[in-house]
Residue frames relative to the residue before (quaternion, step in Angstrom):
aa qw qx qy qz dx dy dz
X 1.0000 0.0000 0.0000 0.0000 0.00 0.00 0.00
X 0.3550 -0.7036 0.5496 0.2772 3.86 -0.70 1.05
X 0.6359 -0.5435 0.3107 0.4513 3.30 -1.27 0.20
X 0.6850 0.4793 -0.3391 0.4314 3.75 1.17 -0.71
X 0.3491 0.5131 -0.4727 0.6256 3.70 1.25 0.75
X 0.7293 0.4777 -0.3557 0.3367 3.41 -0.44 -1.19
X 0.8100 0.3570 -0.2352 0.4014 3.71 1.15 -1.79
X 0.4837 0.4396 -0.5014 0.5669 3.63 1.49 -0.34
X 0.5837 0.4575 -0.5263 0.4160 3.75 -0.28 -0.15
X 0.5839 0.6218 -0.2827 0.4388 3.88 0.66 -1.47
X 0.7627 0.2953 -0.2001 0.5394 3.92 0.39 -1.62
X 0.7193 0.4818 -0.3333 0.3732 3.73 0.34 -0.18
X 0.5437 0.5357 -0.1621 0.6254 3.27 1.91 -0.31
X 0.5391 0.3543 -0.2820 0.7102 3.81 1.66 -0.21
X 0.7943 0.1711 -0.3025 0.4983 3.67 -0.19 -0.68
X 0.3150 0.4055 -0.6788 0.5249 4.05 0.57 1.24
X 0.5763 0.5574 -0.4464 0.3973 3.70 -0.15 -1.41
X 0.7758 0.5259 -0.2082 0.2797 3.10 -0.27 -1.78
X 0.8146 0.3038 -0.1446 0.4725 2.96 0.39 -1.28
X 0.4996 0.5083 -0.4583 0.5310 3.68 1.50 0.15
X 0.7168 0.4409 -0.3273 0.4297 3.69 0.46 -0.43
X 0.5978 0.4463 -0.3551 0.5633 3.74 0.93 -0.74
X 0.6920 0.3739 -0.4810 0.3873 3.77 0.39 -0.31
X 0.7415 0.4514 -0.3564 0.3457 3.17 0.59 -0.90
X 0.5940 0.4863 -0.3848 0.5124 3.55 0.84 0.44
X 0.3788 -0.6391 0.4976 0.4476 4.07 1.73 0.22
X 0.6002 0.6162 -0.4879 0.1486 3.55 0.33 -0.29
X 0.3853 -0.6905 0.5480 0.2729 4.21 -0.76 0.97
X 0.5449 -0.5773 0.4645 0.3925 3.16 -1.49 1.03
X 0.2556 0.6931 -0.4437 0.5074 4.28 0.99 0.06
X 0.7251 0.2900 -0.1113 0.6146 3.49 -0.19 -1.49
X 0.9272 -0.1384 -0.2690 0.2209 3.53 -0.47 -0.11
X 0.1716 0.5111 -0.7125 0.4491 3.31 0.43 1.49
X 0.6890 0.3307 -0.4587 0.4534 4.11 0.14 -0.70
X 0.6014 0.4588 -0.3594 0.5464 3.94 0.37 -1.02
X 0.7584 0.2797 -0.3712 0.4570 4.09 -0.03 -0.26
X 0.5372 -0.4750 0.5884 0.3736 3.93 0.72 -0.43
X 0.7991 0.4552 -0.2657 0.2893 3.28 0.43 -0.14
X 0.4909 -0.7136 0.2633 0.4249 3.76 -1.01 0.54
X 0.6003 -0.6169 0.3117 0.4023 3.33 -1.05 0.32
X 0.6063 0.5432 -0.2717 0.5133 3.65 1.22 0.23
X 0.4624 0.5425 -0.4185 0.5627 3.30 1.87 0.11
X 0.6346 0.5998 -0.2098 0.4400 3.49 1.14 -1.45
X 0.6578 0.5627 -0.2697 0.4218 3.32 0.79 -1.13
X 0.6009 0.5617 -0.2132 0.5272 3.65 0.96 -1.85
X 0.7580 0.4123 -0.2446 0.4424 3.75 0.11 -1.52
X 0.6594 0.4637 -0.3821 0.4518 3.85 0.93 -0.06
X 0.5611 0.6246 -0.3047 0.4496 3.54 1.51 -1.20
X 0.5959 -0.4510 0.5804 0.3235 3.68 0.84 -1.13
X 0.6517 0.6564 -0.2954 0.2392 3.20 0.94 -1.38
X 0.8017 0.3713 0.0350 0.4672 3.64 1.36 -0.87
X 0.2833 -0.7161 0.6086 0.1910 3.40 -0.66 0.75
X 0.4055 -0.6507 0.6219 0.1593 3.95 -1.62 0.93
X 0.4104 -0.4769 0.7389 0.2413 2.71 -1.87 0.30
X 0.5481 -0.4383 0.5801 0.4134 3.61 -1.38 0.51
X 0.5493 0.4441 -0.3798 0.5973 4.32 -0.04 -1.11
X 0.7169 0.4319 -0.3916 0.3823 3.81 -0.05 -0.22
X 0.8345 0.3433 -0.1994 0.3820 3.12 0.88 -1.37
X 0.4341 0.6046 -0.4052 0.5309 3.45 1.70 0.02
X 0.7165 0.3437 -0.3414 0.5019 3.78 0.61 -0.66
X 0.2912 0.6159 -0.5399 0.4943 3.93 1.01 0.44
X 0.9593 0.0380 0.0201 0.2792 2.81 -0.99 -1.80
X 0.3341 0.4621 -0.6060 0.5546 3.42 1.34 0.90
X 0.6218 0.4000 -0.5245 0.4222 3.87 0.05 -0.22
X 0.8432 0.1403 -0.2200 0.4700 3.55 -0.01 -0.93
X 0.5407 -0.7772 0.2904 0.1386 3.71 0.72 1.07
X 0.4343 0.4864 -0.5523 0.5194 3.11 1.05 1.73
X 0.7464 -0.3170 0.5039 0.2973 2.79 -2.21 0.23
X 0.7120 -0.5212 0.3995 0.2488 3.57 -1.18 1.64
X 0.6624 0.5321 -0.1700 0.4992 3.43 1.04 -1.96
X 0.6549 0.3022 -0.4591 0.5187 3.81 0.35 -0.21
X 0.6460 0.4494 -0.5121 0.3441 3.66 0.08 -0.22
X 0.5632 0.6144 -0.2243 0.5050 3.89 1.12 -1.03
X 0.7653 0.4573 -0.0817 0.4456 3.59 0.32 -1.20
């Protein structure tokens, strides 16, 4: 596996997480793009895989859906 496999594997394996934790809280990617500052097409992309984060990004994540950075990552 090349390394640019490995990191599209990596962001699609974060925006699973993600989008496993925002559901299980009912919460629409709508609701937290507004609760993170962010747009809802940032939210959308960052669940697809489609996009690499800034850290400041992922801190305004999982302060929105009120967990620990590591459960979004993990």
């Amino acid at each position: 596996m090349s390394t640019g496999d490995e990191i599209e594997a990596q962001l699609k394996a974060f925006g699973a997480n993600l989008r496993r934790v925002r559901s299980t809280q009912g919460m629409t990617q709508e609701r937290l793009a507004e609760l993170a500052e962010l747009n809802v097409r940032t939210v959308q992309k960052i669940e697809a895989g489609q996009t690499n984060i800034l850290i400041t990004t992922l801190v305004r994540l999982s302060k929105s859906l009120g967990v620990k950075s590591g459960d979004i990552l993990h």
